[in-house]
C-alpha positions in Angstrom: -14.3 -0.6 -29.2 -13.5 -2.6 -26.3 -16.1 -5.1 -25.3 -16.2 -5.0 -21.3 -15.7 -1.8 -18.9 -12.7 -0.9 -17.0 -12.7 -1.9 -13.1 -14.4 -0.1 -10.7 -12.0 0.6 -7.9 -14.0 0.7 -4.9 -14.6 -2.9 -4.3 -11.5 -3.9 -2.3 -10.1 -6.3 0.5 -6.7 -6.2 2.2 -5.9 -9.2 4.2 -3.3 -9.2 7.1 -2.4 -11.9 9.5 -5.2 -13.8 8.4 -7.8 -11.3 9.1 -9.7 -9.1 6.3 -10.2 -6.0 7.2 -12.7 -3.2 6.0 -10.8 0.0 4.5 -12.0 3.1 2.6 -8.9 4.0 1.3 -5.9 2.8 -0.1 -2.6 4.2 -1.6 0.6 4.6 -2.3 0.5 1.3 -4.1 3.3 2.8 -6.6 6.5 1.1 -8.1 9.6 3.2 -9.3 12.9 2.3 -10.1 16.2 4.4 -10.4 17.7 5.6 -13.4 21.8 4.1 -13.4 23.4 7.0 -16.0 26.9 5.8 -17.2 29.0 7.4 -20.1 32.9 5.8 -20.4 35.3 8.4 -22.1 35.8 6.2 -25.2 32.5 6.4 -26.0 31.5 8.0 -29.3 28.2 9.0 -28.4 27.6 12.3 -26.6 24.9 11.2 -24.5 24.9 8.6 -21.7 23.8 4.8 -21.0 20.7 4.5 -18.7 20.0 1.2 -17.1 17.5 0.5 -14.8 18.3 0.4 -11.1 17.3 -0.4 -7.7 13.9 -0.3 -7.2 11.7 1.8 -4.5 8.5 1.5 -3.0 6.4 4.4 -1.8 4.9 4.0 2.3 1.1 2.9 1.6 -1.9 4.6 3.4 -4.7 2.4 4.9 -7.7 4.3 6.2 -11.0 3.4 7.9 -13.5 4.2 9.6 -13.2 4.0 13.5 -15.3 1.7 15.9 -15.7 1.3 19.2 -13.5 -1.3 21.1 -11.5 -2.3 17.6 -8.1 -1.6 19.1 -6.5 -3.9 15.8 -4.3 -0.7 14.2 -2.9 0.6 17.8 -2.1 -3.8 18.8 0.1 -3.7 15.5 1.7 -0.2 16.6 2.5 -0.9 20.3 3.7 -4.9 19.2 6.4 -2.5 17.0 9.6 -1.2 19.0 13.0 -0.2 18.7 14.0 -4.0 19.2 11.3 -5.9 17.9 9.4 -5.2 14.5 6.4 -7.4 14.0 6.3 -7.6 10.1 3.0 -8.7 7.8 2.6 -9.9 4.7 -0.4 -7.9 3.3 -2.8 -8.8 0.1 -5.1 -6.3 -1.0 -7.4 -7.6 -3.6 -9.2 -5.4 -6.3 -12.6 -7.7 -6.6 -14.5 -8.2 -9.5 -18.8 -8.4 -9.0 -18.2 -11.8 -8.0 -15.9 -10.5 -4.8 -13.3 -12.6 -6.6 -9.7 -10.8 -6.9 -8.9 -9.4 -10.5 -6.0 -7.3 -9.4 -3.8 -8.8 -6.8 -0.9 -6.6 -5.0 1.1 -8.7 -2.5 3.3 -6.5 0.2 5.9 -8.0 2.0 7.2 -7.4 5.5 5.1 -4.6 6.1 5.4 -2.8 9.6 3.0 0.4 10.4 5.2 3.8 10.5 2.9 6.4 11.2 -0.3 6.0 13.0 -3.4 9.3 12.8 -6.5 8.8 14.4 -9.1 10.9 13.3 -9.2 15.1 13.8 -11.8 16.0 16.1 -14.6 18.7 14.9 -17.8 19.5 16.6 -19.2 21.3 14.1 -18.9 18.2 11.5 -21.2 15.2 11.2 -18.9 13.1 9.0 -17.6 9.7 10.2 -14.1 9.3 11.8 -11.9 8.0 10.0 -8.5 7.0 11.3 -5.6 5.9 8.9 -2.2 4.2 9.1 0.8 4.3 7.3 2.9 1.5 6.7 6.6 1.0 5.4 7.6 -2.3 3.3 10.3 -4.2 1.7 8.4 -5.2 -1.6 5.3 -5.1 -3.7 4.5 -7.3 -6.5 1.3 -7.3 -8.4 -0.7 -10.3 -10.1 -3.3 -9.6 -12.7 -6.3 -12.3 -13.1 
C-alpha cells in the first residue's frame, strides 16, 4: 500500500512573460509521437519494423474567469499578426500544499490561436469564463 496520496490537480500556476496568472482550466497538455512502419522485401518476418517518429503536440486550452479592465488575453492576440508572432515561453506548475511545483511542464514558443470570450445567458448566474487556445512548438515535463 502506497504511503502518501496521489496529487490533487486543482492547485495550479502558469506563468507567462513573467506574470502568473489565475486559470481554472487547463488542457491539452498531451505528448504523442508517430509510428515510422518499415518492412524491406528480404525480410523474413511477415510483419513490419515500428520506430518511433516525429513527435506532436496537441493546442492547449487556458480558461478563466473574466474581469473587468484585464485586457491581458486580447494584448497577446492583437500583438499576433500575419507578419509578426509574439511567442512565450509558458510554465505551468502543478503545486504541492506548500504552493511549491511537483509537476513542472515547460511550453515553448507558444502563440494564442483561437481566442472565445464567454457565451452570454441571461437566464444563468454562473461566472464568465473566457478561454484561449494556444499553438506551440514543444512541451517537456519535469517531475519534482
Amino acid at each position: 500500500m502506497a504511503e502518501k496520496y496521489p496529487i490533487p490537480k486543482f492547485h495550479f500556476q502558469v506563468e507567462w512573460g513573467g506574470s502568473k496568472i489565475g486559470f481554472t482550466e487547463v488542457s491539452g497538455l498531451d505528448l504523442e509521437r508517430e509510428v515510422i512502419e518499415y518492412r524491406d522485401g528480404a525480410s523474413v518476418e511477415y510483419s513490419k519494423l515500428k520506430m518511433p517518429g516525429l513527435t506532436n503536440h496537441s493546442n492547449i486550452t487556458l480558461k478563466r474567469g473574466s474581469f473587468e479592465k484585464d485586457n491581458e488575453f486580447y494584448t497577446w492576440w492583437i500583438a499576433n499578426k500575419l507578419d509578426t508572432v509574439e511567442r512565450r515561453d509558458l510554465i505551468i506548475s502543478l503545486l504541492n500544499e506548500d504552493h511549491e511545483p511537483v509537476i513542472t511542464w515547460k511550453v515553448k514558443n507558444a502563440w494564442p490561436s483561437k481566442i472565445q470570450p464567454t457565451d452570454l445567458k441571461a437566464d444563468d448566474n454562473s461566472i464568465a469564463i473566457e478561454s484561449m487556445e494556444i499553438v506551440h512548438e514543444g512541451l517537456t515535463i519535469e517531475n519534482g
